[in-house]
C-alpha positions as CSV (number, residue, x, y, z in Angstrom):
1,X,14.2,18.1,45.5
2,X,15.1,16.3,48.6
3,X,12.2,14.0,51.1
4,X,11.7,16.9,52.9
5,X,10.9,19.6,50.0
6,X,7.4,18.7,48.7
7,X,7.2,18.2,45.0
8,X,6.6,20.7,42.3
9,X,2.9,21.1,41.7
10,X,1.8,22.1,37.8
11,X,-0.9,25.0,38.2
12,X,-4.3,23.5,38.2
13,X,-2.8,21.1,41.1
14,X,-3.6,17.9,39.6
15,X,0.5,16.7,39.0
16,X,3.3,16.5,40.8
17,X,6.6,16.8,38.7
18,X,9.5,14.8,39.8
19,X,12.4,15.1,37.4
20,X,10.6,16.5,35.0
21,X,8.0,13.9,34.5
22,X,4.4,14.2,35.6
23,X,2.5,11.8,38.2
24,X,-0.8,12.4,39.5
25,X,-1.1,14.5,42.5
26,X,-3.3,12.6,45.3
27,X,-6.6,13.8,45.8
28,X,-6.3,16.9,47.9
29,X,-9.7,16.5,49.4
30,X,-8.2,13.6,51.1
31,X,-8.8,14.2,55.0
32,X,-5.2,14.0,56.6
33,X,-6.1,10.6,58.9
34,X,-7.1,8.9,55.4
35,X,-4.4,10.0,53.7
36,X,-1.9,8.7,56.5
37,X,-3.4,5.3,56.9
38,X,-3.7,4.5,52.6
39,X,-0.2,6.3,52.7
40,X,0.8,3.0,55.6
41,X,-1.0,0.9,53.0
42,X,1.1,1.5,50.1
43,X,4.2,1.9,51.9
44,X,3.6,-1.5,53.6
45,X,2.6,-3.3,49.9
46,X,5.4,-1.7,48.3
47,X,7.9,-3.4,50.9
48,X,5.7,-6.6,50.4
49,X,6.2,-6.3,46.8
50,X,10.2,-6.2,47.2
51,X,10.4,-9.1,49.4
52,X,8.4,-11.1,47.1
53,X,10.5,-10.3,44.5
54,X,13.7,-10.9,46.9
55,X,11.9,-14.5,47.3
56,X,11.1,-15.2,43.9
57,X,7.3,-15.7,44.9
58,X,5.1,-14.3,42.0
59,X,1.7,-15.5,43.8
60,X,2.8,-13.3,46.7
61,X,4.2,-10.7,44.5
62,X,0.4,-10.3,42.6
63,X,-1.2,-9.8,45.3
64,X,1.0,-7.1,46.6
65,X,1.5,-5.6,43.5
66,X,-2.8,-5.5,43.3
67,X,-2.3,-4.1,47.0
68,X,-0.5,-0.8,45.6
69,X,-2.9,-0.5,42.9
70,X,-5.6,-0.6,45.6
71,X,-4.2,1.7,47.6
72,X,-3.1,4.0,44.4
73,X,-6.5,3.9,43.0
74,X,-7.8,5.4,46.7
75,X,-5.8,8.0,46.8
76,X,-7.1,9.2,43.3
77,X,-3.3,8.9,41.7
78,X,-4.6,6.0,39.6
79,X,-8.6,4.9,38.1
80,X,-10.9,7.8,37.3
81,X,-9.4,11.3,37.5
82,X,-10.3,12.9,40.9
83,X,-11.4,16.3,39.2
84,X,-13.7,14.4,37.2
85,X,-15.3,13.1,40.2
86,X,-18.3,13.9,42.8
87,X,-17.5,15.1,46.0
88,X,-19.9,11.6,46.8
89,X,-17.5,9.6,44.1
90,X,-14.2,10.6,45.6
91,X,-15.3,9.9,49.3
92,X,-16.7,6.5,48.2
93,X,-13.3,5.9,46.4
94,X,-11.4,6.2,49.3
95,X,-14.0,4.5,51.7
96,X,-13.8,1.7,49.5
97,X,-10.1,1.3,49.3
98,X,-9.2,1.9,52.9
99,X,-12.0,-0.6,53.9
100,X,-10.3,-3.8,51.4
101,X,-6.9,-2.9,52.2
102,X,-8.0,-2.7,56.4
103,X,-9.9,-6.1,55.6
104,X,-6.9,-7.6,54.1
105,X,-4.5,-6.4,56.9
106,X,-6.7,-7.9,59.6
107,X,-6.7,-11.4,57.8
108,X,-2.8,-11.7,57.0
């Protein structure tokens, strides 16, 4: 599979295989300008998570580290399974994680 070859689906849609291991697929409810800006999220806490390592800072590295979670959790890949939510409980999940991690950006 190269970046631009989207991953191997299982047949109810809810993993992705990569390398023959399972991960769970993001919610595919997710509308596209969500998913882009908790995508940013996540990409941007993952990098913050590398440099903290890079700087031995393990406050800094926590809190990015909780960032991905956050982020994770939104997309539905981690927390409550998104087919075992409402259409109301998946919206609210994302809602809720895009608004902390937007909140947080705007402070740091």
């Amino acid at each position: 599979m190269s970046r631009d070859t989207p991953p191997e689906h299982t047949p109810d849609g809810r993993y992705v295989v990569i390398d023959g291991r399972r991960w769970r697929a993001t919610d595919p409810d997710l509308p596209i300008d969500t998913d882009a800006r908790l995508r940013k999220h996540l990409m941007a806490a993952r990098r913050a998570v590398g440099a903290a390592l890079r700087a031995h800072d393990e406050r800094a590295e926590r809190e990015a580290r909780r960032r991905v979670h956050t982020a994770k959790v939104a997309l539905g890949e981690r927390g409550t399974p998104w087919w075992e939510q409402t259409d109301a409980e998946r919206r609210a999940r994302w809602l809720d994680g895009l608004t902390t991690l937007d909140e947080e950006a705007d402070q740091g």
